[in-house]
Residue, then its C-alpha position, 0 to 999 in steps of 0.5 A: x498524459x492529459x492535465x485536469x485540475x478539478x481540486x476547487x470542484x471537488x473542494x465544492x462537492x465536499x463543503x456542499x455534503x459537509x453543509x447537508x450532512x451527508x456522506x459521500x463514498x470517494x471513488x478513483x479507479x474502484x479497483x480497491x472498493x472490495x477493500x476495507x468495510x462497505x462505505x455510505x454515501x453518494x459517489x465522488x470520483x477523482x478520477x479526472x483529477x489527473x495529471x504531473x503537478x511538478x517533476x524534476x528528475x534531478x530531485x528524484x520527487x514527482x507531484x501528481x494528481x491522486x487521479x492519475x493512473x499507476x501505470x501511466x505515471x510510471x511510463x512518465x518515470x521510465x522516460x527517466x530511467x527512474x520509478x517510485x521508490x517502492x512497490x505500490x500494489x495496483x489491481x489493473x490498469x485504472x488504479x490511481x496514485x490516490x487510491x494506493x495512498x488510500x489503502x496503504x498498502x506496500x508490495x515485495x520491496x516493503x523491508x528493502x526500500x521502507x514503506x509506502x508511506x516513507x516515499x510521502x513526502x507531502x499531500x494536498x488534501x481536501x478535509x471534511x469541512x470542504x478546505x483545501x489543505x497542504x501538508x509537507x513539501x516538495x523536495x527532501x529537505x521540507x518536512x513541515x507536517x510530513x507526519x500529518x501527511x503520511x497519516x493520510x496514507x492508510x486512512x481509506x479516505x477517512x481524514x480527508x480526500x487526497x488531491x495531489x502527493x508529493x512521492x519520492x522516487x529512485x533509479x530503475x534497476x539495470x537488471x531483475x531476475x528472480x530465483x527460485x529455491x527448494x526449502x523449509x521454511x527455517x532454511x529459507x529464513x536462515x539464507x534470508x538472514x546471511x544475505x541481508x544487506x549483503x545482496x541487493x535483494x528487492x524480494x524474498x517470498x516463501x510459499x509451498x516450499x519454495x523461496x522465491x527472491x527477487x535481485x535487482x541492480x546493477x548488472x555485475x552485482x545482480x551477476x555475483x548474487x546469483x552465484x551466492x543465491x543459487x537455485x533455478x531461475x524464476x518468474x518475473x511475473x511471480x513478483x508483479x502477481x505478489x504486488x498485485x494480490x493476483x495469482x492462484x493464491x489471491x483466490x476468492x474462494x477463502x478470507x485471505x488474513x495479512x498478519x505483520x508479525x517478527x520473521x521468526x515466527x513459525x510457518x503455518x499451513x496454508x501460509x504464504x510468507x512475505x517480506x522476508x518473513x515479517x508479512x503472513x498472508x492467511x487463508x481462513x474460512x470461518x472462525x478468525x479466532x486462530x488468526x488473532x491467536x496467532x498474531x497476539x502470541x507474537x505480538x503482531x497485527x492481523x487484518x482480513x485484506x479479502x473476502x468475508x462479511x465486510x459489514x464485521x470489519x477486517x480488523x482485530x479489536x483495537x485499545x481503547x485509548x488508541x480508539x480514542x487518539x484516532x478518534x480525534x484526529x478524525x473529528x479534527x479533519x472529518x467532524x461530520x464524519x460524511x468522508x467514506x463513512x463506515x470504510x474503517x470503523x461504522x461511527x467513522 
């Protein structure tokens, strides 16, 4: 993999829009522009922004550039029969570590090995000032400002633009496999309950009245859990697909709405069920009023991850005094808001 630290020019590009007071668009692989509401501004790539800043396989942590690659990174990792220690979605093969961090967004392992934003240990960032800032560390044991740091992951690169990340990694499984059971969903969900924490499972999804479950381990333990899971082998790929917001069901052809809501909740048609029932991936033409219905009676969140006028936003309306608390970290780390203006909210 080439190295290429660009931080002090795009640090610069950065302080000459905050000084002009116009909006820049940050721009990686683009393989997540159609995510969000559409930004203003000129382009900025980080793209060549590129490169491993620190790696010590006996630590388990890599510092790398937000430019870098997913899969070239991850090539890096299998030379040390290690991997990031979850799943982190890519569209193809230009999708960079920044642009994961920027969306936020975890794949098949989120309930099993914790969020993307878990494995932040630290970030360099770039704010809207045009500063380069750094918060958190390097290794496990310093957490100074970690929470600022993991602000930074879900923000779509409204806070600030992210320049290197400290991630936290795991050893790579001996063996995965998936198995494939035939099931209602309140049978699927009761299965799910009895094998939690007893098998390593890595994965557990449920569409069109099928459980598909990931294992993955070592070996023999993978071999025992098989016995205990039953059904037919799987696709590998099925889960690689659910990571990657590909596969017949990804189709652009409807509003695809991802609700995070308590696994009991009952399925619903057009469904598809992830995360062992916490994650509700819903298509919906038109009206959204059934699916924040839906979310507020069990409490939950409901966001559009694809299609629709992106001009109205993906989100649920948000409280006022949680409205006004993201407002300010804004203003402290963007107070000329020119950082992917309009990619959350249209005053942002």
């Amino acid at each position: 993999m080439r190295d290429n630290d660009s931080a002090q020019a795009l640090a610069a590009a950065v302080r000459a829009a905050y000084d002009a007071g116009t909006p820049i668009e940050i721009v990686g692989g683009g393989t997540r522009r159609a995510l969000g509401r559409q930004p203003t501004g000129a382009p900025l790539s980080v793209a060549g922004h590129v490169g491993i800043v620190e790696y010590d396989p006996a630590e388990f942590v890599v510092t790398v550039r937000a430019g870098t690659p997913i899969a070239a990174l991850e090539e890096i990792l299998g030379q040390e029969r290690q991997a990031l220690a979850v799943d982190v979605p890519r569209l193809d093969a230009t999708s960079t570590i920044g642009g994961a961090l920027a969306i936020g967004l975890t794949g098949p392992s989120r309930p099993y090995s914790g969020a993307l934003r878990d494995a932040v240990l630290g970030v360099r960032i770039v704010s809207g000032t045009g500063e380069i800032l750094r918060f958190g560390g390097q290794v496990l044991k310093n957490v100074a400002g970690f929470d600022v740091a993991r602000l930074m992951v879900g923000a779509y690169g409204t806070l600030g633009l992210l320049l290197d990340a400290s991630l936290r990694l795991t050893r790579r499984a001996e063996v995965e496999e998936v198995r494939d059971l035939v099931l209602d969903w309140p049978a699927a969900h009761a299965a799910l309950r009895r094998w939690e924490g007893a098998l390593p499972v890595t994965g557990a999804c449920y569409v069109g009245g099928t459980l598909h479950v990931r294992l993955a381990g070592r070996e023999e333990r993978v071999a025992a859990a098989r016995r205990i899971v039953g059904g037919e082998t799987g696709k590998p790929a099925f889960f690689t697909d659910m990571r990657d917001l590909r596969g017949p069901f990804f189709a652009p052809s409807d509003d695809l709405w991802r609700l995070l809501v308590p696994s009991g909740a009952p399925w619903e048609p057009e469904t598809l069920i992830d995360w062992a029932g916490t994650q509700r991936l819903w298509r919906l033409s038109g009206d959204p009023g059934p699916v924040f219905q839906y979310a507020a009676r069990w409490r939950g969140q409901a966001m559009r991850l694809m299609g629709g006028d992106r001009s109205q936003g993906p989100w649920a309306p948000i409280a006022p005094a949680t409205m006004a608390l993201m407002g300010r970290i804004k203003a402290a780390m963007d107070p000329r808001a020119i950082l992917n203006r309009g990619r959350l909210y249209p005053d942002w």
